[in-house]
One Martini backbone bead per residue (centre of mass of N, CA, C, O) as a GRO file, in nm:
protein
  220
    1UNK     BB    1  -4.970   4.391   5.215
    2UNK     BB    2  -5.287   4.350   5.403
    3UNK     BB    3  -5.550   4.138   5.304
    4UNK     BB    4  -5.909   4.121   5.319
    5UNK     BB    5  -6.106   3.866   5.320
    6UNK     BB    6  -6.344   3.700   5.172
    7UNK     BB    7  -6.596   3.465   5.315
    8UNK     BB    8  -6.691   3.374   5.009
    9UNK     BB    9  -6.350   3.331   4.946
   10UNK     BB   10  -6.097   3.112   4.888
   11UNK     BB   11  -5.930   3.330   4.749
   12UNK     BB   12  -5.581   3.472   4.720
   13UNK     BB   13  -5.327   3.671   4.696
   14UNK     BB   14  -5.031   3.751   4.607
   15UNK     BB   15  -4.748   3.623   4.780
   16UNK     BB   16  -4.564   3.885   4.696
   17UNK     BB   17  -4.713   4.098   4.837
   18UNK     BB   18  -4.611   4.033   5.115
   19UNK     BB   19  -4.470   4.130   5.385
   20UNK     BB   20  -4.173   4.085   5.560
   21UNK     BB   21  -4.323   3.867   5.734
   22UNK     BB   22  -4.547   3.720   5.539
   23UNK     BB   23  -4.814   3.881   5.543
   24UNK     BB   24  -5.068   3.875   5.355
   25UNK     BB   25  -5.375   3.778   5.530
   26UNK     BB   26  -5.708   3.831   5.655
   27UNK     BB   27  -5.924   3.610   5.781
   28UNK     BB   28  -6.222   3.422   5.715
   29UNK     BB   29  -6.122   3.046   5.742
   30UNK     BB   30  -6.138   2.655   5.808
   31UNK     BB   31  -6.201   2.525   5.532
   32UNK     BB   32  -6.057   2.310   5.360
   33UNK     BB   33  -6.038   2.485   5.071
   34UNK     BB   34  -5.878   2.738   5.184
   35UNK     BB   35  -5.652   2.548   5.299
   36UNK     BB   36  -5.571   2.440   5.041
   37UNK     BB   37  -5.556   2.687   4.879
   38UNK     BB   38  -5.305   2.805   5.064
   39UNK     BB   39  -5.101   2.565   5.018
   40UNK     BB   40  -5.089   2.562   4.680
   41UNK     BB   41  -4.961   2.873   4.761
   42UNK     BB   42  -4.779   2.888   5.022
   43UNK     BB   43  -4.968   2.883   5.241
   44UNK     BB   44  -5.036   2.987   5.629
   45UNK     BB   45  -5.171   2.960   5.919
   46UNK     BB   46  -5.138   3.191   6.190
   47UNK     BB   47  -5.215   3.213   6.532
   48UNK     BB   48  -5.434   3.334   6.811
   49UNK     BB   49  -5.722   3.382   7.002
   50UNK     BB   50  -5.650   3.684   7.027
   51UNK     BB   51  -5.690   3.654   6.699
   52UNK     BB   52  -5.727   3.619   6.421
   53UNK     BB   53  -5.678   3.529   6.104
   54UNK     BB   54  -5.361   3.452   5.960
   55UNK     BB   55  -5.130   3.487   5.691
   56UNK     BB   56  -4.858   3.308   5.519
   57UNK     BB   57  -4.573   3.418   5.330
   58UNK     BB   58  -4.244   3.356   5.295
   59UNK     BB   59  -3.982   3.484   5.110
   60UNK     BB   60  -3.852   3.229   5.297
   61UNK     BB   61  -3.775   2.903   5.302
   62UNK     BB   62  -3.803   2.580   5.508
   63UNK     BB   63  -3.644   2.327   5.414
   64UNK     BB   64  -3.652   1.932   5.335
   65UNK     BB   65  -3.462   1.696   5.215
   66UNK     BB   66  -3.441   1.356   5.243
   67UNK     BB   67  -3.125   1.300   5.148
   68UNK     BB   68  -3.048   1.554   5.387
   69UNK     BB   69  -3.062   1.400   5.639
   70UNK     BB   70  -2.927   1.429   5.967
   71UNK     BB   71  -2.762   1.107   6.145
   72UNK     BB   72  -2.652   1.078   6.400
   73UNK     BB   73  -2.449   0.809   6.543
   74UNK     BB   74  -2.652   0.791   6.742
   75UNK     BB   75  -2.926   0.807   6.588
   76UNK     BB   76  -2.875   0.517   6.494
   77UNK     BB   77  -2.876   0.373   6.751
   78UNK     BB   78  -3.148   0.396   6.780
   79UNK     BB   79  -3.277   0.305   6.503
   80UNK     BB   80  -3.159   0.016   6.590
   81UNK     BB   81  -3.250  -0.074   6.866
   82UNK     BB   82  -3.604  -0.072   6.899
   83UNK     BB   83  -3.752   0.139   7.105
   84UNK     BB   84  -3.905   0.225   6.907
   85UNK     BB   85  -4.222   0.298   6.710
   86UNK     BB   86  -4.371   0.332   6.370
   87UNK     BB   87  -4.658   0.525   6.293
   88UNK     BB   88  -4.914   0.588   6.022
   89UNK     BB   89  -5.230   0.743   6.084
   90UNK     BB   90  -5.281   0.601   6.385
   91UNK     BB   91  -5.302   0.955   6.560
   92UNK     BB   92  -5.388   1.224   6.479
   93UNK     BB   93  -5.550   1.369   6.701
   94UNK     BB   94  -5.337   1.316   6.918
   95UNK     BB   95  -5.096   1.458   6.819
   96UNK     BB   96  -5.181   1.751   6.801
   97UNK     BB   97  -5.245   1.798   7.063
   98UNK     BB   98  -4.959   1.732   7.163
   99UNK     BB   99  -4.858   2.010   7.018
  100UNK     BB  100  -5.024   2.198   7.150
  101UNK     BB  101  -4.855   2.146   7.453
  102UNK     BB  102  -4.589   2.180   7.364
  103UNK     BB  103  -4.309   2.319   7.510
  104UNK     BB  104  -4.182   2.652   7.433
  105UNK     BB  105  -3.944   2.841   7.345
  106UNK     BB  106  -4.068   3.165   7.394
  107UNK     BB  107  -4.378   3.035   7.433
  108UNK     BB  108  -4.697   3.137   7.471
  109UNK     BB  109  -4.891   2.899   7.406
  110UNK     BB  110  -5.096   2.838   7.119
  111UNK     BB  111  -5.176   2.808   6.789
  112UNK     BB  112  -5.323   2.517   6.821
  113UNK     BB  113  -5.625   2.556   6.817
  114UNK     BB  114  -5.873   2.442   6.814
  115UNK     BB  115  -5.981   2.500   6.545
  116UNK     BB  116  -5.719   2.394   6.433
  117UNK     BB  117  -5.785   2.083   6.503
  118UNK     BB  118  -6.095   2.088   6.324
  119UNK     BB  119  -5.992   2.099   6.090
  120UNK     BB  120  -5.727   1.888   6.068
  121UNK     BB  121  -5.924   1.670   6.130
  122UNK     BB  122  -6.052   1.693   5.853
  123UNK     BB  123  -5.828   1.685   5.659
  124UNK     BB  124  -5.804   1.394   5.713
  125UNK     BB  125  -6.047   1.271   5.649
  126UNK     BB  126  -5.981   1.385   5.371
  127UNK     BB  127  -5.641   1.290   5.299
  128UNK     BB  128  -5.444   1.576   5.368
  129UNK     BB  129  -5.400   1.494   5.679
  130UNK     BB  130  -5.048   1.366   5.835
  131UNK     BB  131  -4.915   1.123   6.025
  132UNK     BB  132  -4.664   1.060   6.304
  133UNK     BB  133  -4.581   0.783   6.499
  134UNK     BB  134  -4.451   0.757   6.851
  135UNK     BB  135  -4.374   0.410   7.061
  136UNK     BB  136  -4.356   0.347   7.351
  137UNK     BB  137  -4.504   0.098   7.550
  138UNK     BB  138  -4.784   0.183   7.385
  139UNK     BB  139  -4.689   0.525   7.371
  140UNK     BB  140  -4.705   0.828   7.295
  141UNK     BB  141  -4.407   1.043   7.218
  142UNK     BB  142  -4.430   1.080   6.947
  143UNK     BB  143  -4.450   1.356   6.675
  144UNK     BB  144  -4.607   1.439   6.374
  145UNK     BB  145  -4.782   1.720   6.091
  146UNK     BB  146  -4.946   1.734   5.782
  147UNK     BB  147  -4.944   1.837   5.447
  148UNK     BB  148  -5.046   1.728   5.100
  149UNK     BB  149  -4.876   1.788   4.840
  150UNK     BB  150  -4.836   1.570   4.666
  151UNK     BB  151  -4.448   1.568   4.729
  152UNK     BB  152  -4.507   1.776   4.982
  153UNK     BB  153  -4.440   1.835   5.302
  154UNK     BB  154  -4.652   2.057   5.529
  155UNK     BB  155  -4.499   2.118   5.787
  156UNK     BB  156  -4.677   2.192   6.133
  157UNK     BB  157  -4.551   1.993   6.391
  158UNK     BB  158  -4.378   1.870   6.730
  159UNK     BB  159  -4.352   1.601   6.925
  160UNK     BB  160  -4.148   1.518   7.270
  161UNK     BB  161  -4.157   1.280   7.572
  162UNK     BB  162  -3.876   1.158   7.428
  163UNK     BB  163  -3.646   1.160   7.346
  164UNK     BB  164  -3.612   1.140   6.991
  165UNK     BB  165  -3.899   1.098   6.894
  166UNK     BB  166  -3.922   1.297   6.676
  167UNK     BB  167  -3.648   1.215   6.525
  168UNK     BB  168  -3.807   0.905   6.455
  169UNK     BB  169  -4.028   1.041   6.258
  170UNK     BB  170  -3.855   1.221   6.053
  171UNK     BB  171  -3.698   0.955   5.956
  172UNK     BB  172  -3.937   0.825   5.839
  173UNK     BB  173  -4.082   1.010   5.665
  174UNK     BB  174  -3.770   1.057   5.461
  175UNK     BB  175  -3.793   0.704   5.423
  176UNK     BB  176  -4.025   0.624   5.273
  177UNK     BB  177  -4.072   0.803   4.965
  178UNK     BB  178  -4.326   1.037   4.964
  179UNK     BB  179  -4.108   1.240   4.978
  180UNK     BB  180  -3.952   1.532   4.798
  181UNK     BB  181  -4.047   1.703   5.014
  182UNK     BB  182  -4.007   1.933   5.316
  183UNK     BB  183  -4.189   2.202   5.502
  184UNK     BB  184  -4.070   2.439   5.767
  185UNK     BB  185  -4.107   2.741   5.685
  186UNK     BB  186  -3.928   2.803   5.921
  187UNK     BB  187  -3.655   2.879   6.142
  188UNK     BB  188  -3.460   2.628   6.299
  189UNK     BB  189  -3.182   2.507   6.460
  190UNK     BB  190  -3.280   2.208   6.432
  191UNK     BB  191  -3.330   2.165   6.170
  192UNK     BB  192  -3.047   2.258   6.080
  193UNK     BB  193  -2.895   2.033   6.167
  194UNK     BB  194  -3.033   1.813   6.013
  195UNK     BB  195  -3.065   1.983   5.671
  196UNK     BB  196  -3.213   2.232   5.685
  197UNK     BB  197  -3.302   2.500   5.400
  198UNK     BB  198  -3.306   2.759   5.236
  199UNK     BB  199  -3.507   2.948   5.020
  200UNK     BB  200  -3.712   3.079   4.766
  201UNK     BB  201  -4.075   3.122   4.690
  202UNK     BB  202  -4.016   3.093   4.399
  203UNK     BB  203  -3.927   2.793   4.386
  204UNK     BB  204  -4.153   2.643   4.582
  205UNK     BB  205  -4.322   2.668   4.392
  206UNK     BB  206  -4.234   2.506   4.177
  207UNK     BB  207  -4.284   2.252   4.353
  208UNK     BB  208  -4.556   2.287   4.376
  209UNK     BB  209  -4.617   2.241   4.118
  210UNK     BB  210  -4.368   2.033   3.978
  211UNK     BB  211  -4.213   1.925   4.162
  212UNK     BB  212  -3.978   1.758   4.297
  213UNK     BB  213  -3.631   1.761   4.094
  214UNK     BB  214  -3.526   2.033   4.021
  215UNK     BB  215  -3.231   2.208   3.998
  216UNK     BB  216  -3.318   2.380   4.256
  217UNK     BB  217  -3.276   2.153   4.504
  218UNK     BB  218  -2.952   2.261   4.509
  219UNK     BB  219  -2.977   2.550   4.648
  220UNK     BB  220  -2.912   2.479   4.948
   0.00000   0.00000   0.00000
């Protein structure tokens, strides 16, 4: 069932309701409230300019623990090379942008739209919405971003301008410490190469309510 938001009303139906493709749905806006309201709820906005806003809450997540990054033999040799340097927070509006235009295979335009771009960089000066950057001779060259639910982190995209970038990005973030789960959404087979894994909307809520830590952690 989709279900049309009220446009003065920030409050989401049952996640459990949702399409068999994540569709729960349709309207609203892209304030504050709403957009951390609906990551708190497992919920995350996905559309593109010639379609209203989508909302969508899949009924299996792809998520990835940090202590489950698979980093193989050549990726530790570029992350002990000390090619790239990675900061933290420190270009979040450049980061966004550049996933906006970052080319993908099968997809015409890009979901990150202006208005999804002023939303999450709202999101940012308010704290809840944090980027890592990948720098090959101060140039800004890969990174992610994403939105922060306690110790869960819900990327949102990645772009790299040179090989392995977004992947010193992506290493970075799980060896931080600062997350006990990473949020993929879908499932694509980068991420699953790296070591993420479904799970079903019921577990992933458990994590966002109670923090990962729970042994239903090990279930993928």
């Amino acid at each position: 069932m989709i279900f049309q938001l009220d446009p003065h009303d920030i409050h989401f139906p049952d996640p459990a309701l949702a399409e068999p493709d994540g569709l729960l749905a349709i309207g609203g806006d892209l304030r504050p409230e709403r957009l951390m309201e609906a990551y708190r709820r497992g919920i995350f906005p996905w559309y593109s300019d010639d379609t209203p806003i989508l909302w969508y809450s899949p009924h299996e997540r792809f998520v990835l623990s940090p202590d489950r990054l698979k980093i193989s033999k050549s990726m530790r040799q570029v992350l002990r090379s000390g090619r790239f340097s990675v900061t933290h927070d420190h270009a979040f509006a450049e980061v966004i942008a550049a996933c906006a235009t970052q080319p993908r295979h099968g997809q015409d335009g890009t979901w990150i739209t202006a208005d999804m771009q002023r939303a999450y960089n709202e999101l940012h000066r308010l704290g809840h919405a944090h980027s890592v950057e990948t720098w090959h001779n101060n140039k800004l060259v890969g990174g992610l971003y994403g939105i922060a639910i306690g110790r869960v982190f819900c990327g949102e995209s990645m772009f790299a301008k040179e090989a392995n970038a977004s992947k010193v990005a992506l290493a970075s973030l799980c060896q931080s410490g600062g997350y006990g789960l990473i949020d993929c959404q879908v499932y694509t087979d980068h991420l699953a190469s790296l070591g993420a894994g479904t799970v079903s909307r019921a577990i992933y809520l458990e994590w966002l309510d109670a923090g990962p830590g729970s042994p239903a952690k090990n279930s993928y």
